[in-house]
C-alpha positions as CSV (number, residue, x, y, z in Angstrom):
1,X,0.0,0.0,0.0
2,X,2.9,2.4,1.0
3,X,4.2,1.6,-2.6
4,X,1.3,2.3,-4.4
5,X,0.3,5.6,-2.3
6,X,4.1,6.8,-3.3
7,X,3.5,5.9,-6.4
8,X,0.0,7.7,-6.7
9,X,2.5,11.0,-5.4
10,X,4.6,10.7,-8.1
11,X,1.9,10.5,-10.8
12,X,0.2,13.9,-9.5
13,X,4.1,15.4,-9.7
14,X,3.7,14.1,-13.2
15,X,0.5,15.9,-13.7
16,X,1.9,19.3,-12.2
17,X,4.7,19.3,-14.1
18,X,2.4,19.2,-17.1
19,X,0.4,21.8,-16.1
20,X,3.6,24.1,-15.7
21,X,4.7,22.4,-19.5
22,X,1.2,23.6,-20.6
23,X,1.6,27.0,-18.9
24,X,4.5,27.9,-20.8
25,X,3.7,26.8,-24.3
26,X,-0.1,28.4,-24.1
27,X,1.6,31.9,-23.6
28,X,4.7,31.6,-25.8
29,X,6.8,31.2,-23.2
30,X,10.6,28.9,-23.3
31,X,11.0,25.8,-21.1
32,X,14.4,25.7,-19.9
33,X,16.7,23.0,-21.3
34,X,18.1,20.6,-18.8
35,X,21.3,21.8,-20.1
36,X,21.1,25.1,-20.3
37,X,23.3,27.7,-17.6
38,X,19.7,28.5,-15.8
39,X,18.5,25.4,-15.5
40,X,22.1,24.4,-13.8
41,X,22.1,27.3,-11.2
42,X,18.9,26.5,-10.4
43,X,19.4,23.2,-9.3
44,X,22.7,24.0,-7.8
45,X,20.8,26.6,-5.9
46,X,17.8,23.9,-4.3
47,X,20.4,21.6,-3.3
48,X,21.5,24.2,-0.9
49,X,18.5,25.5,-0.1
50,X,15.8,23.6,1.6
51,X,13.3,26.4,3.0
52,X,10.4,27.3,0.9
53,X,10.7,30.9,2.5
54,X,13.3,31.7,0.8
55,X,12.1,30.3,-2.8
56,X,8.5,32.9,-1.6
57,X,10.9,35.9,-1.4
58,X,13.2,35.0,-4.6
59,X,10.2,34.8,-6.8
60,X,8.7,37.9,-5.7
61,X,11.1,39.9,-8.6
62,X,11.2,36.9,-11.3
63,X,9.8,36.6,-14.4
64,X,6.1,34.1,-15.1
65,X,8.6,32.5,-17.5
66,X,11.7,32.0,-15.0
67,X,9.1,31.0,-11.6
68,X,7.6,28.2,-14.2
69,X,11.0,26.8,-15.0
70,X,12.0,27.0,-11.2
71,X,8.7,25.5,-10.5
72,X,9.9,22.5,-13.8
73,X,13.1,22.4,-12.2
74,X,12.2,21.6,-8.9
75,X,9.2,18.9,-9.7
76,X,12.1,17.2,-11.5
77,X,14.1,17.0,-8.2
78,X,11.4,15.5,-6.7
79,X,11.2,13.2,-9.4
80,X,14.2,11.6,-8.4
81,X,13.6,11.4,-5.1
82,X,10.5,10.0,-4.8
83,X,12.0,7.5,-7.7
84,X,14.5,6.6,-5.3
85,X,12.0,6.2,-2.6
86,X,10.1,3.4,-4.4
87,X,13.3,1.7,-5.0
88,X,14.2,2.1,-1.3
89,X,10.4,0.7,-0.5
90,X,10.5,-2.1,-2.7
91,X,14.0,-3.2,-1.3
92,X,12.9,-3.4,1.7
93,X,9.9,-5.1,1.5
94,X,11.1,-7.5,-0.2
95,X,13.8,-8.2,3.0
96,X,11.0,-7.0,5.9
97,X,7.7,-7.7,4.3
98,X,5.0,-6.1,4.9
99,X,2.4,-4.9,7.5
100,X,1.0,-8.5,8.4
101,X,4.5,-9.9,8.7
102,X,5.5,-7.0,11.0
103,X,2.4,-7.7,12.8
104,X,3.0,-11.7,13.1
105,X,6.7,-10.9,14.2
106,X,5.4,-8.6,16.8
107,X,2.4,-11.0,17.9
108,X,4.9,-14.3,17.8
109,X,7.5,-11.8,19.6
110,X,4.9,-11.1,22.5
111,X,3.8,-14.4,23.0
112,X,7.2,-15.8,23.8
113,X,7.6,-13.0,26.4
114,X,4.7,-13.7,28.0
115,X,5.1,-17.8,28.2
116,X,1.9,-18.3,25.9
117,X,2.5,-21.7,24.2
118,X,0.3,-21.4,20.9
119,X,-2.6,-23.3,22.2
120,X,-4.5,-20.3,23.9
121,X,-3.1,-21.2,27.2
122,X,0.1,-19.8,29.1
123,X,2.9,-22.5,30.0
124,X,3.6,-23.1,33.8
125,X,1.3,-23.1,36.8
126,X,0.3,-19.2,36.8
127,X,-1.6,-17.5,34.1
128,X,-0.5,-14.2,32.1
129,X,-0.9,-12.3,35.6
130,X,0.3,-15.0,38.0
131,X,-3.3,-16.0,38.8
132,X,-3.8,-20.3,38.8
């Protein structure tokens, strides 16, 4: 489910970013090349900065054309990471399971604590609170 759910995130990312695509070509307006010198500064500039404040003030003096391709830019960032956070997800379910084998392991985990011996009854004389 957690899979899925990041996945349903990353497809509304995808969606935005075509909305900013769209935005630009309706009005005439140039989408940045991955390559080109603003493109690169502006990713060199969100990996340093992580507080949306200061994107809020930056864009208060830029261009419909230049907040669209920050806007491009950044989705992209996100892209990645969010790609990489699938990958990390399936990984480790894959080696942890999922939410029922957590919940077995923690189940199985709490009945050998607490002397229960599978059979809805607690091994030795006293019960789960000492009572006979």
């Amino acid at each position: 489910m957690e899979i899925k759910l990041t996945n349903v995130n990353r497809a509304s990312l995808h969606e935005l970013l075509l909305d900013y695509e769209d935005y630009l070509r309706v009005r005439g307006l140039e989408q940045w090349p991955y390559d080109d010198p603003r493109c690169v500064q502006t990713r060199a500039f969100c990996k340093k900065h992580l507080d949306s404040a200061v994107y809020r003030e930056k864009i208060k003096d830029r261009t419909d054309e230049t907040i669209a391709n920050i806007a491009i830019t950044l989705i992209h960032q996100c892209d990645v990471l969010i790609k990489g956070l699938i990958e990390w997800q399936k990984r480790n379910f894959l080696e942890n399971g999922g939410i029922k084998e957590e919940m077995y392991r923690a189940r199985k985990a709490y009945r050998d604590r607490n002397g229960f011996d599978g059979q809805n009854r607690f091994n030795g004389q006293n019960g789960p609170n000492g009572q006979r």
